[in-house]
C-alpha positions as a LaTeX table, in Angstrom:
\begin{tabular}{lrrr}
\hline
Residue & $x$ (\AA) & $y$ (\AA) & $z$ (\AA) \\
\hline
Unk1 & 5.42 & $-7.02$ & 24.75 \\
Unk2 & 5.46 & $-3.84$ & 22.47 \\
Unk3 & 2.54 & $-1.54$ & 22.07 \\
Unk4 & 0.55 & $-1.18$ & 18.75 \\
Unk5 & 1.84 & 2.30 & 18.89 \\
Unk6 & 6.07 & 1.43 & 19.28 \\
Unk7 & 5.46 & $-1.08$ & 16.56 \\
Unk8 & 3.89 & 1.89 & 14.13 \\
Unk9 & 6.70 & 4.02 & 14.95 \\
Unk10 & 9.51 & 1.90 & 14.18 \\
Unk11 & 7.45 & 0.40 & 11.21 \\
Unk12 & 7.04 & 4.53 & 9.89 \\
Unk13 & 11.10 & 4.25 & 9.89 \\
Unk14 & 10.91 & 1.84 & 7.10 \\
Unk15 & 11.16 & 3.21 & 3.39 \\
Unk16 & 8.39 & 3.34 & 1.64 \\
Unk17 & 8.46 & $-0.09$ & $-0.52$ \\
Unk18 & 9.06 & $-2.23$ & 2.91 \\
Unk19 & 6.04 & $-0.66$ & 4.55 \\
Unk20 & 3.98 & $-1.17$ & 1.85 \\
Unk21 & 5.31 & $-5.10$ & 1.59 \\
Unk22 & 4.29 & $-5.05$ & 5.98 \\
Unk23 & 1.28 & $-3.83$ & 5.33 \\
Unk24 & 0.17 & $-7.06$ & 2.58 \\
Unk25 & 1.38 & $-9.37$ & 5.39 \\
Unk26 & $-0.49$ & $-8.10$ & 7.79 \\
Unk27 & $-3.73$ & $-8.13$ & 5.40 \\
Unk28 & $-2.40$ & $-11.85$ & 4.73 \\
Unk29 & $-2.52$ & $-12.49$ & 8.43 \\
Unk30 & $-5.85$ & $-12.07$ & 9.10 \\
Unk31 & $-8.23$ & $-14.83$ & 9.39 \\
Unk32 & $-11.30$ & $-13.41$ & 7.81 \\
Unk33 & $-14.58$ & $-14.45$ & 9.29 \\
Unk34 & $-18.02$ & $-13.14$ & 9.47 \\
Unk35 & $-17.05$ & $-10.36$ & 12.05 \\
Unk36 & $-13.93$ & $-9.58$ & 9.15 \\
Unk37 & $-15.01$ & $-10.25$ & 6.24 \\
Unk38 & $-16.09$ & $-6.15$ & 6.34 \\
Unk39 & $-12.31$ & $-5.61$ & 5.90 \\
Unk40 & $-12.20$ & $-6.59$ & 1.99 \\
Unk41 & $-14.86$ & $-4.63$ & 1.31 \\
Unk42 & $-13.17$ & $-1.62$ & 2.91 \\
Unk43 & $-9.86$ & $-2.16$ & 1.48 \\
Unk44 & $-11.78$ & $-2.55$ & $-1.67$ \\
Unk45 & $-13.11$ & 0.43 & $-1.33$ \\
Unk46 & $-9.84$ & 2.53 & $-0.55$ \\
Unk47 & $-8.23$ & 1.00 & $-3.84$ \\
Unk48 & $-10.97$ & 2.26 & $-6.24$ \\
Unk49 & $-10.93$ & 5.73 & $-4.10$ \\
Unk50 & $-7.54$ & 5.73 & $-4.83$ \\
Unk51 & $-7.68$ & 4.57 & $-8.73$ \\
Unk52 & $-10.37$ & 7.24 & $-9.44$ \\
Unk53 & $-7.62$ & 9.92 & $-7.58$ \\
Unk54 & $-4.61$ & 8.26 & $-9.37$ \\
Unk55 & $-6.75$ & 8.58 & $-12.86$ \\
Unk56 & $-7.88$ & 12.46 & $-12.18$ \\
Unk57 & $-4.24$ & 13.05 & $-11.12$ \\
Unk58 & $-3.37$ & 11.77 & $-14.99$ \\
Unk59 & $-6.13$ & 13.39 & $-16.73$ \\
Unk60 & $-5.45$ & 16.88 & $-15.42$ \\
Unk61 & $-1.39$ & 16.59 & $-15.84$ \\
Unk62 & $-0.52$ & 16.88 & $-12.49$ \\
Unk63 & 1.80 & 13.82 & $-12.71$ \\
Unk64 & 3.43 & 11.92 & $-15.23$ \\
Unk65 & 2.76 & 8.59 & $-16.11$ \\
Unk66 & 5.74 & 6.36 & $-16.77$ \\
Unk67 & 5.50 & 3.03 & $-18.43$ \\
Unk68 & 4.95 & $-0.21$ & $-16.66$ \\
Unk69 & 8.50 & $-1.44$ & $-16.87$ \\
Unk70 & 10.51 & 1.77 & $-15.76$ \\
Unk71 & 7.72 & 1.56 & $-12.97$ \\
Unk72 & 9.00 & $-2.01$ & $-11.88$ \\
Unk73 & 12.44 & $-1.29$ & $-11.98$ \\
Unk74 & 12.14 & 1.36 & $-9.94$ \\
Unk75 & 10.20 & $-0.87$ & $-7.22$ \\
Unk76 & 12.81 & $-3.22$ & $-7.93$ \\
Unk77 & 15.97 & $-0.72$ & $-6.52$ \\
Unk78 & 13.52 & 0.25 & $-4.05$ \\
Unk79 & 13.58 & $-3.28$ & $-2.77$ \\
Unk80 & 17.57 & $-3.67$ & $-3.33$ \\
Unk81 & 18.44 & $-1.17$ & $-1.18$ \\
\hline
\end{tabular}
């Protein structure tokens, strides 16, 4: 059986869009229980950390904002390639 570790590396290979679709399975896997239920809230947590950075990052110009659509698309060629 592989180690947590040779699994991480060959998962890091991956582009970008696929490890972010391994990662939601792997949330999706998880039977969450009293001793898990602590994960939510933590992932919870990291999304709204990273809203309040992705809204500062607006605000003070140091990326651009593109609409929705263009957005998708580009998640969709992501995903096509």
């Amino acid at each position: 059986m592989r180690t947590v570790d040779e699994i991480f590396n060959q998962a890091m290979t991956l582009p970008n869009a696929s490890r972010v679709l391994l990662v939601e399975k792997l949330v999706e896997s998880l039977e969450l229980d009293e001793d898990t239920t602590h994960i939510d809230e933590t992932i919870q947590e990291l999304w709204i950390e990273e809203a309040k950075k992705r809204i500062d990052e607006i605000r003070s110009s140091s990326v651009k904002a593109i609409p929705g659509e263009e957005a998708l698309a580009q998640v969709r060629q992501l995903l096509e390639s």
